[in-house]
N, C-alpha and C positions, 0 to 999 in steps of 0.2 A: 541512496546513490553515494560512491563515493569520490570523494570532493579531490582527491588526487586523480582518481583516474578520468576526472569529468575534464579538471584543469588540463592535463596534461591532449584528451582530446581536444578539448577548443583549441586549445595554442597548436597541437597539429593543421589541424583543418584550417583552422585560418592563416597557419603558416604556409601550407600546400594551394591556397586557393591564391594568394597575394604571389609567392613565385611562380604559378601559372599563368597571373594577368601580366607579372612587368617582363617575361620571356615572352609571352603575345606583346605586349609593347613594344619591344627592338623592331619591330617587321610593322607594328600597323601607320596607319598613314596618319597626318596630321589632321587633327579634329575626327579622330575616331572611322570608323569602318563606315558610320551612317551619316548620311550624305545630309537628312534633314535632324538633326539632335533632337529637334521639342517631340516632333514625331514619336520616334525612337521613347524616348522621357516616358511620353504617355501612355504606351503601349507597356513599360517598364513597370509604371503605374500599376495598371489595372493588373499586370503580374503578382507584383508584390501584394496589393490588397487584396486578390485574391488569395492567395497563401497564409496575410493574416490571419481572415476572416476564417478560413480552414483550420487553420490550427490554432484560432481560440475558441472554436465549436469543440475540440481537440480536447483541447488542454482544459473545458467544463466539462467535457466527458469523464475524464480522468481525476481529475479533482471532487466530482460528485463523488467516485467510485471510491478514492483515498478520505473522504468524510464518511464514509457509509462505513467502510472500514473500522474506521477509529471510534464512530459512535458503538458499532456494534461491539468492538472489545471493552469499552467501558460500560455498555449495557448488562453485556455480559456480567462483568466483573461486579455488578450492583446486585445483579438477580441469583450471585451464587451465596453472597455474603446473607441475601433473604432467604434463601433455601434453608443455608443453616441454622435461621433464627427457627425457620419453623418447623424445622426435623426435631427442636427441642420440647415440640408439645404435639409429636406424634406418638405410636402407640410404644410401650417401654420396650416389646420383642425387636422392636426396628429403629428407633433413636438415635442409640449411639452409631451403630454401624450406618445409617445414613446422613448424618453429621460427619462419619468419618470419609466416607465415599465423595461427599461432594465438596472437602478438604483435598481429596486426590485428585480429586478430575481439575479441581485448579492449578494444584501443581505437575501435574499431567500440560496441560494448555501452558504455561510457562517452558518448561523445561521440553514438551517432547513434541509438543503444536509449532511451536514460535518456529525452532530450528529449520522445521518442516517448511514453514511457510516464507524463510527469509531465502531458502534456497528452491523459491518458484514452485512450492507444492500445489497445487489448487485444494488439499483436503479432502480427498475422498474418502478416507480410513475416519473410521466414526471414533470418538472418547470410549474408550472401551468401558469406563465409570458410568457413560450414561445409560445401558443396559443393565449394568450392573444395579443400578440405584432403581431400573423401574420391575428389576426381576424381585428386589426387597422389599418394593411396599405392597408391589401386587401378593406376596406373601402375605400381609401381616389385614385386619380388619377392624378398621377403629370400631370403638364403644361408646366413649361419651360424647359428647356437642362439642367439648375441647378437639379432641381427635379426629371429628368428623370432618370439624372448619378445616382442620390441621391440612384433613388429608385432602380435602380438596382442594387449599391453598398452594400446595406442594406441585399438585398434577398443572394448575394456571402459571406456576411460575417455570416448570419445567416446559412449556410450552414457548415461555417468553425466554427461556436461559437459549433455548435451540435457535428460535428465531435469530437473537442476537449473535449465537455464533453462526450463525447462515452468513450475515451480512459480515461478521469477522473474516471468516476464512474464502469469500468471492471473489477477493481482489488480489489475492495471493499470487495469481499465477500471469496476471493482467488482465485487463479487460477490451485494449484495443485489439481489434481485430488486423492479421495482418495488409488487410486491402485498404484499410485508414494508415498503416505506417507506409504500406507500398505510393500511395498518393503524396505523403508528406514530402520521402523521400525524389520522389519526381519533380515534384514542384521544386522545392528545394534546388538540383540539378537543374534544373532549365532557371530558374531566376538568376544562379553561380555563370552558368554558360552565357547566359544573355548581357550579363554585363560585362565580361569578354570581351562583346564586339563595343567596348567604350572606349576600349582602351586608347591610345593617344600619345604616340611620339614627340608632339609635344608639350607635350604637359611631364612636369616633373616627378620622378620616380616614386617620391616617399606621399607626391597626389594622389595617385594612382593605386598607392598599395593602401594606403586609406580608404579608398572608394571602395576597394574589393574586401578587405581588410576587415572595414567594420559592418558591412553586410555580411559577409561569412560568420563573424563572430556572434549576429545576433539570430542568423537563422540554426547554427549548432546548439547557441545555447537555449532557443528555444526549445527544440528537436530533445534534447539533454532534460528538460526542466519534462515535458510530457515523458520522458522513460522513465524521471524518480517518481512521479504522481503515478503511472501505471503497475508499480513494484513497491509499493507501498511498506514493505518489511525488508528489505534489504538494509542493509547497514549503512550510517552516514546521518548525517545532519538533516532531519525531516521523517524517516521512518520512524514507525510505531512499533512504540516499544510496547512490554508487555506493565508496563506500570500499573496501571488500574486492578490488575490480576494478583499482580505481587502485593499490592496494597491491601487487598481484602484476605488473603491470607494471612498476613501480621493482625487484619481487625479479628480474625476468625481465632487468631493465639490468645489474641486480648480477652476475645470472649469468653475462651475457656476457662481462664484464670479470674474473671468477673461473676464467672456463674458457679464455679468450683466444681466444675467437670471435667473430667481429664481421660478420656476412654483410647484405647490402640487404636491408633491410626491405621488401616488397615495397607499401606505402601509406603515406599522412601522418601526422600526430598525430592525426588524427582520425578514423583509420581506413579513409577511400575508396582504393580501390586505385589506384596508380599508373600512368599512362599507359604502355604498350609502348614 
């Protein structure tokens, strides 16, 4: 979310909600529109805790969603960095090139995933590496017990690398449905309008704009806080960055230069594959 344009919403909305109640104010009568206050109060009540109770079911919905997120890109980022331990004691026709494949497909997921996903993608386009990577070992036929483990190890983690990008790329695009934002909003709108009829000629202006004032303020930014948990990669203080990803590629450089292997990468920095 970003934090300018959240600020500069809240201070709208509650600037537009506070000169709506004290221009109702000029015209309403003294002690408010409702003839019995407590009344009125309690019925207020069961409004508002209504609405709480709604959108913090709301806002654990959303919050599971942006956990499930962030677990599954650091899963991810753990089971690629394995892949390429153990592409190292697969058969020698397939090795390097799948050490280098599953170097791509990370920085593939950095530079041409993220993008996709900070601007509302839900991910329907597959890693074009991970085809790639299963079209190269189903090529090659291990031989020794090394190879065999190797290659079965490869097929369980590529199992777990998808998984984890399942739960990465789910939340990308949101996950509230719009008949949960359409309810929010409603509520929202009748608790704003209901305190309207509070309003009170006599009672002093900068009262008044408080009363309206700091309930606008905390039902927007509640409203605000469930949109950055539902858009979990947009830009701002709180989205998920690609860190874990960018992390295991530096350990994947380290590695190369610890094991004294150094084979063509077969794509750019940024992950598209290299011309034949």
């Amino acid at each position: 979310m970003n934090v300018l344009l959240a600020l500069v919403a809240l201070v709208v909305a509650v600037g537009a909600a506070v000169a709506v109640m004290l221009a109702v104010r000029k015209r309403a009568p003294e002690g408010s529109y409702f003839s019995d206050g407590d009344r009125a109060s309690g019925v207020f009540g069961v409004l508002a805790t209504c609405f709480a109770i709604f959108a913090g079911f709301v806002i654990l919905l959303a919050f599971t969603s942006y956990d499930e997120s962030r677990s599954g890109s650091e899963a991810e980022a753990l089971t690629v960095i394995q892949q390429f331990e153990t592409a190292q004691f697969l058969p020698t026709d397939v090795r390097d090139e799948l050490a280098g494949a599953i170097e791509c497909y990370g920085r593939s997921v950095v530079h041409e995933e993220w993008p996709r996903m900070q601007e509302g993608s839900d991910g329907e386009a597959i890693n074009p590496w991970g085809p790639r990577m299963f079209a190269l070992l189903r090529s090659t036929t291990p031989d020794s017990a090394a190879e065999q483990s190797a290659y079965d190890k490869w097929l369980d983690q590529t199992s777990d690398r998808e998984a984890a990008r399942h739960d990465r790329i789910h939340g990308a695009a949101g996950i509230i449905p719009f008949s949960l934002w359409l309810v929010l909003f409603l509520s929202a709108a009748l608790i704003l309008a209901y305190m309207l009829f509070f309003a009170d000629s006599g009672e002093r202006a900068r009262s008044q704009a408080m009363l309206m004032g700091s309930a606008a303020a905390m039902i927007v930014a509640t409203l605000l806080v469930i949109d950055a948990l539902d858009h979990p990669y947009r830009s701002g203080p709180g989205a998920i960055q690609p860190v874990a990803m960018e992390r295991t590629l530096t350990l994947i450089e380290e590695a190369r230069t610890a094991i004294g292997t150094d084979p063509a990468v077969p794509c750019d920095e940024d992950g598209a594959a290299l011309e034949a």
